[in-house]
C-alpha positions, 0 to 999 in steps of 0.5 A: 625628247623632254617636252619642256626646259626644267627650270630650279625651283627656289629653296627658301619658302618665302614666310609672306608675300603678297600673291600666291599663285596656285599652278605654274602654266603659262597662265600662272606664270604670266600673271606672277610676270605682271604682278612681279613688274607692278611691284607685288611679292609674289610666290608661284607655286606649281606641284611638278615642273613648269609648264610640264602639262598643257603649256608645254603639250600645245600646238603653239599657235597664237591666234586671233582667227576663229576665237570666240568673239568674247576672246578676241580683246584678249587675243589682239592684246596678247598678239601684241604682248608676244611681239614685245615678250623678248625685250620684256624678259630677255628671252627667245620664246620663238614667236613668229607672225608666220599667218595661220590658215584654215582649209574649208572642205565643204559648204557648211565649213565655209559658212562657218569661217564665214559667219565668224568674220560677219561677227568680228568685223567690228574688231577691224582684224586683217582676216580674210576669206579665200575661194577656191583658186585662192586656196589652191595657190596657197596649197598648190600641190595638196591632193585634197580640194578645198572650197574656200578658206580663212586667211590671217596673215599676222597670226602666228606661233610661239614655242611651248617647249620655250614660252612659259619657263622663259615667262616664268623666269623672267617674273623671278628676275623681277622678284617673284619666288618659283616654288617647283614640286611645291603643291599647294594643300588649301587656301585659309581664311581669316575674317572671312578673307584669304590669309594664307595658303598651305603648301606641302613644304609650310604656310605661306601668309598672303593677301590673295590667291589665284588658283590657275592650275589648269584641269587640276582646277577643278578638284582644287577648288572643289576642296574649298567648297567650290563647284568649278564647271570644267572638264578634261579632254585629252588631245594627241599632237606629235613632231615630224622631222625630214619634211619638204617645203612646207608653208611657214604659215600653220594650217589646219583643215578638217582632219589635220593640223600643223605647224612649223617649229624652231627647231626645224621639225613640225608639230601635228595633229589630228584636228577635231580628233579630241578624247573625252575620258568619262569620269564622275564629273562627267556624271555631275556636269551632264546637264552643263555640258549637254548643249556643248556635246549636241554642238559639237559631238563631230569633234568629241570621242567618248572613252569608259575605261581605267579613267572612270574607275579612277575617278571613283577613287580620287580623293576628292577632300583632305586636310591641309595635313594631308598629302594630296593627289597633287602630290601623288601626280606631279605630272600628268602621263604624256602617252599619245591616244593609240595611232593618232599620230599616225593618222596626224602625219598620213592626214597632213601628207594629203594635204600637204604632200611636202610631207611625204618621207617626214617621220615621226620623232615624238609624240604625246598627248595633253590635257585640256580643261574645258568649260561649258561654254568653251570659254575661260573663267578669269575672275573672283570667287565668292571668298574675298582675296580668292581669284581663278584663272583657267578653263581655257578650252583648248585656246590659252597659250595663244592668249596667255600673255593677256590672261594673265595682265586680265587676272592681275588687274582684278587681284590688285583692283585695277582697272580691267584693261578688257571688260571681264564680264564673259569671264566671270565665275559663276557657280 
């Protein structure tokens, strides 16, 4: 089972546009929607498949509950900006407002669902918290007990496989270039600002770039003289098919998460449960990640192995004569983390026992880019005429739609819609 739809690429390299956007996730492709619609010539470039990595490897789920309070403008935008995504692109994205619910087993997770509302009470969201007789009405038949929990019942799920080839189409469809095993090489200058960029099939002038290539970002800008502070974590999320009746709404609790999908089955997942591959960066950004890692070491597993010895080898600098690791990996290897999946599915059956007799039909894992703070850069870089969109921690698909309207009204020189000061690059 493909986890997303291939879509053609454009042959023709366009000589000149206005946009080119470096990396065809969800975030690359709803920021070529938004400039495509405010009337921009815009090249999206991707070095594989759209939307082949992260976007397409989610949870799919479409929250506002639990985001950091920087998140949540962003996230009340993009819950709106789902609802309307149909009409926009004629496209089915599968997003449903099914509610998302988080099961608190103990003290300190309550506390923690509840210090969160006490912080986005200004925000007026319909969020609730639930005791203990409230949780067990909504899991009546689960055999773990439960303290309390967080409730939102607008929240809810689009669909990965679906969300970003249909984004991306429907900027095509409004004049925007889709450029698929297109790897960008460089970005060039001149007078000091970006003039065009340098991709393995030819150059293509331009008067701004936005680097929103997910964990290649990094390496990317590195290569410009950048240092971005991010970091790559892998997650596991496997589909089930053969459940019972399950609740429409996505719970996650403290080991377990899942969601109902489109095509009838369940995404799931072992929450928390989250792969650090160490690598040479891991090395040159211990000092930014360490306040990260003392918080949150219960949901972090560090792994020394192959990946470290790769990182030792990867070209880190070339020429935009060179070939590229971006050309070397077009798409990241989709291998589930050793019996995750398993684990996923026995997890959710105690929590759900709807799911005894479910089995496993798919499983894969993802990697995530994360910054220090969890939040992402959405924001200019010191070159003028040179943006970047990524580090979304984990929490990007949700908040795509919105991302990308944010990192188009800061290329064309808008007025920010949300105040980007959270998001900004800082070196």
């Amino acid at each position: 089972m493909s986890l997303f739809r291939k879509v053609e690429g454009d042959s023709a390299l366009p000589a000149e546009v206005d946009v080119v956007v470096i990396g065809g996730g969800i975030i690359g492709a709803s920021t070529a929607l938004e400039l495509a619609e405010r009337g921009l010539r815009v090249a999206l470039c991707e070095k594989g498949e759209i939307g082949a990595e992260q976007s397409s490897r989610n949870w799919g789920w479409v929250r506002r509950q639990g985001r950091d309070s920087a998140e949540i403008p962003l996230a009340i935008a993009a819950r709106e900006m789902w609802a309307g995504l149909r009409q926009r692109i004629g496209a089915d994205v599968g997003y449903a407002e099914s509610g998302i619910l988080y099961a608190a087993a103990n003290a300190r997770e309550m506390a923690k669902h509840e210090a969160w509302m006490e912080k986005v009470r200004p925000y007026g969201l319909e969020s609730r918290l639930l005791a203990a007789d409230e949780m067990a009405r909504m899991l009546p038949n689960s055999g773990r007990k439960f303290v309390g929990g967080l409730f939102t019942a607008q929240d809810g799920r689009a669909e990965p496989y679906a969300a970003t080839v249909a984004i991306a189409e429907g900027a095509r469809a409004k004049g925007a270039a889709l450029l698929t095993n297109c790897a960008v090489r460089s970005v060039e200058t001149k007078g000091g600002r970006v003039s065009e960029v340098v991709t393995e099939r030819g150059r293509i002038s331009c008067n701004a770039a936005l680097v929103a290539a997910g964990a290649w970002t990094r390496l990317f800008a590195g290569n410009l003289g950048l240092n971005f502070k991010q970091l790559p974590v892998r997650a596991t999320v496997a589909r089930i098919e053969g459940a019972g009746e399950v609740p429409e709404f996505a719970v996650g609790g403290t080991d377990f998460a899942f969601r109902k999908r489109q095509d009838g089955g369940y995404s799931i997942a072992v929450r928390d449960a989250n792969i650090v591959p160490l690598g040479i960066d891991n090395l040159l950004l211990t000092k930014d990640f360490l306040p990260a890692f003392r918080t949150g070491w219960r949901e972090l597993q560090l792994r020394l192995g192959m990946p470290f010895l790769q990182s030792l080898v990867l070209q880190r600098h070339w020429r935009a004569d060179e070939v590229t690791p971006f050309e070397r990996t077009r798409i990241i290897s989709t291998a589930p983390y050793g019996k995750l999946p398993d684990l996923a599915l026995r997890n959710a059956i105690e929590a759900v026992p709807e799911f005894v007799g479910a089995r496993i039909t798919n499983a894969w894992s993802g990697i995530i880019d994360t910054t220090p703070n969890a939040l992402p850069v959405i924001s200019p870089l010191p070159v003028p005429g040179l943006f970047l969109a990524s580090g979304f921690s984990g929490h990007g698909f949700g908040i795509g739609p919105a991302a990308g309207r944010l990192a188009a009204e800061l290329i064309t020189g808008a007025t920010p819609f949300v105040d980007p000061a959270a998001f900004r690059f800082a070196a």
